[in-house]
N, C-alpha and C positions, 0 to 999 in steps of 0.2 A: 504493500500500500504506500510505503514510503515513496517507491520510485512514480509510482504512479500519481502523487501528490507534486513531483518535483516537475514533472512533465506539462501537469497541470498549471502551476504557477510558471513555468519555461515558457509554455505557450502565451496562457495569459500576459507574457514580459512583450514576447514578441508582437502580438498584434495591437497592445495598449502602445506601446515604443512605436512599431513601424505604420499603424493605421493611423493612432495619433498623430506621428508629424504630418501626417500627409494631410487631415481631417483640420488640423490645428493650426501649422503652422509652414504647410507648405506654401501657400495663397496669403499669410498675414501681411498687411499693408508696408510698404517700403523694405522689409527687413525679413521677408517671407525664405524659407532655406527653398524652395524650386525642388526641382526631379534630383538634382542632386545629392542634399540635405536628408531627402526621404530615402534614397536607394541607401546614404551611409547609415541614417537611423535603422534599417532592416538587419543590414551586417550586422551594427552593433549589439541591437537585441540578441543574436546571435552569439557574438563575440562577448559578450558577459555572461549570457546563460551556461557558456557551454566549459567557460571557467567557475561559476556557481553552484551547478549542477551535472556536470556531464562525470566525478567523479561517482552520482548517485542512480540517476535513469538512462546516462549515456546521451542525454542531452539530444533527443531527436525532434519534439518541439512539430512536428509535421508527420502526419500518416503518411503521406509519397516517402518518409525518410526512412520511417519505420519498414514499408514492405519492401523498401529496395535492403535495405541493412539484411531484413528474411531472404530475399532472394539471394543476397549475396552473402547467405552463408556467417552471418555475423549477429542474430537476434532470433531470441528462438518465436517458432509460431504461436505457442499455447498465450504470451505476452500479448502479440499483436493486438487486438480487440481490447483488453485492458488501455490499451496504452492507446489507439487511436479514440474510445471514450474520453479519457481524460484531456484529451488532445485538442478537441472540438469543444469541450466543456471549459475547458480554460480562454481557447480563443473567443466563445459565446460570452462569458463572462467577460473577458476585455471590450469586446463590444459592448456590453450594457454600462460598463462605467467610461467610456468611453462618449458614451451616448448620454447619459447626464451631464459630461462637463462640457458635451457640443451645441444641448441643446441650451445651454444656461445663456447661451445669446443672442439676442434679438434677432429674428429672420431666419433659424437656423431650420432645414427643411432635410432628411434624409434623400428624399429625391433628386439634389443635388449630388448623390453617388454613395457619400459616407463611406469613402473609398474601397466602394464596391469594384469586383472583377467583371470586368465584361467584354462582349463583339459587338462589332457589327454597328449599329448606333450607338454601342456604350462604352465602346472600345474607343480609351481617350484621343487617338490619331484615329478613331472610324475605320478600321482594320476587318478585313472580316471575319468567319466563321475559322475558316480553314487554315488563314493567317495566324488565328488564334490558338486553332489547336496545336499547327507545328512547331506554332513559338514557346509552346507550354513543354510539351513533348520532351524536344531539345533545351530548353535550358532545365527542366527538373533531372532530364539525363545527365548533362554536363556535373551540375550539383552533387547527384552521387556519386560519380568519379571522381569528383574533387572529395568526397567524403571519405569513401572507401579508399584513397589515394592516400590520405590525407592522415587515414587513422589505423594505418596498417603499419606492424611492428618494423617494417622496416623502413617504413619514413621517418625522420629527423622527430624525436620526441620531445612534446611540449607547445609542436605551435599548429598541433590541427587548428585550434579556436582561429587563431588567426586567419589559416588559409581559408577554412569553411565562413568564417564573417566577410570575409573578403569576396569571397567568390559569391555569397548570396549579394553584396552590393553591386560587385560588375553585372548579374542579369538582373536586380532592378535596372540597372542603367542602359542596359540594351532593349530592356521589355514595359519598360512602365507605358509608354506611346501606345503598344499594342494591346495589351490586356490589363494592365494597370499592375502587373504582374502579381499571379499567385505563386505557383511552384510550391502549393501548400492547401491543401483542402480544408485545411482549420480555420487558417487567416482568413480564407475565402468565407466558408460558412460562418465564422464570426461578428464579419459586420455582414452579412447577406441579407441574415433573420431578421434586422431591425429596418433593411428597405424593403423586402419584399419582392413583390411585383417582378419587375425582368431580372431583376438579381440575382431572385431564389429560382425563376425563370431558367436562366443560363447559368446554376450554378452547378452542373451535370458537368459541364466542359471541366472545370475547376477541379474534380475529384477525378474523373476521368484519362485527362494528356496528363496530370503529373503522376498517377499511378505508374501509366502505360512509359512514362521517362523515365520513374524511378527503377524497375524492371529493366528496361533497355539497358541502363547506365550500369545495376548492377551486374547483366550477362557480359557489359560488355568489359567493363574493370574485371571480373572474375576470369575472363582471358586471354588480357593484356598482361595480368600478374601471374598465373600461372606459365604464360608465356617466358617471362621473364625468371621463373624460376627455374624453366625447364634448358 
């Protein structure tokens, strides 16, 4: 239960941190941090959880993380379902306080996005369905290789957090235009349930490309490195 409380509040860190700046303080009048401020607030959630927490749950924070970690041979399956409940329950919970400090001011309207994921019309470059999905796809892939890369005994030990915070802010920075980028089915589901409407709508695409990345990512890290061992 421990680890599964730790996942919980990981998550909860992540979408309060990286939904937050985008909801709060990406757009703030003169001094607003832009796509940039938001994609490093994303890392960073990252990059502090995963020194916080990753000695207790392993710091996954994302169900695409979790079933690629099971596909690639690093998390056992009976865990999985524990750990993506808690996963969704923490990001749903950063949504709702997240949602009282947005709504505390004047004009404040969910259907402005509440940095919700989306295509197509919601897709903040108007990107489409397909564009959507490939984008998702490919960067929740790339993410696990950067993971399983990253936290594999024969990498440099000590600075997974680093490379994993890092690499979650270069695909905000490639992907926020297109889907506002998820690569996280929690983040996603999070603030989805407080818009509704097209959000919960198109919130299939969201659990879906990053599962089918996280898989990809870890067939394809599992023989790259065995490659390399052999």
């Amino acid at each position: 239960m421990r680890r599964y409380g730790a996942e919980f509040i990981g998550t909860f860190w992540l979408v309060l941190g990286g939904c937050g700046s985008a909801v709060l303080a990406a757009a703030f009048p003169d001094v607003g941090i832009g796509l940039l401020g938001v994609s490093l607030a994303f890392g960073l959630t990252v990059l502090t959880m995963a020194f916080a927490i990753g000695h207790i749950s392993g710091c996954h924070l994302n169900p695409a993380v979790s079933v690629g970690l099971w596909a690639g041979g690093r998390f056992s399956a009976k865990d999985l379902l524990p750990y993506i409940v808690a996963q969704v329950l923490g990001g749903i919970a950063a949504g709702g306080v997240l949602y009282v400090i947005a709504s505390g001011k004047a004009g404040f309207q969910t259907s402005a996005g509440f940095a919700s994921n989306g295509y197509g019309a919601h897709s903040p470059g108007g990107y489409s369905l397909v564009a959507a999905l490939v984008c998702e796809v490919v960067m929740t892939m790339m993410f696990l290789i950067v993971i399983l890369g990253a936290t594999d005994k024969r990498a440099p030990q000590g600075l997974a957090p680093v490379a994993i915070g890092l690499c979650l802010t270069l695909i905000h920075l490639i992907s926020i235009p297109v889907t506002n980028t998820s690569v996280n089915p929690a983040r996603s589901t999070g603030v989805a349930v407080y818009v509704g409407d097209w959000a919960l709508g198109q919130l299939w695409l969201f659990w879906v490309a990053p599962i089918v990345g996280a898989v990809l990512g870890a067939v394809i890290y599992r023989y790259i490195s065995a490659e390399e061992e052999a």
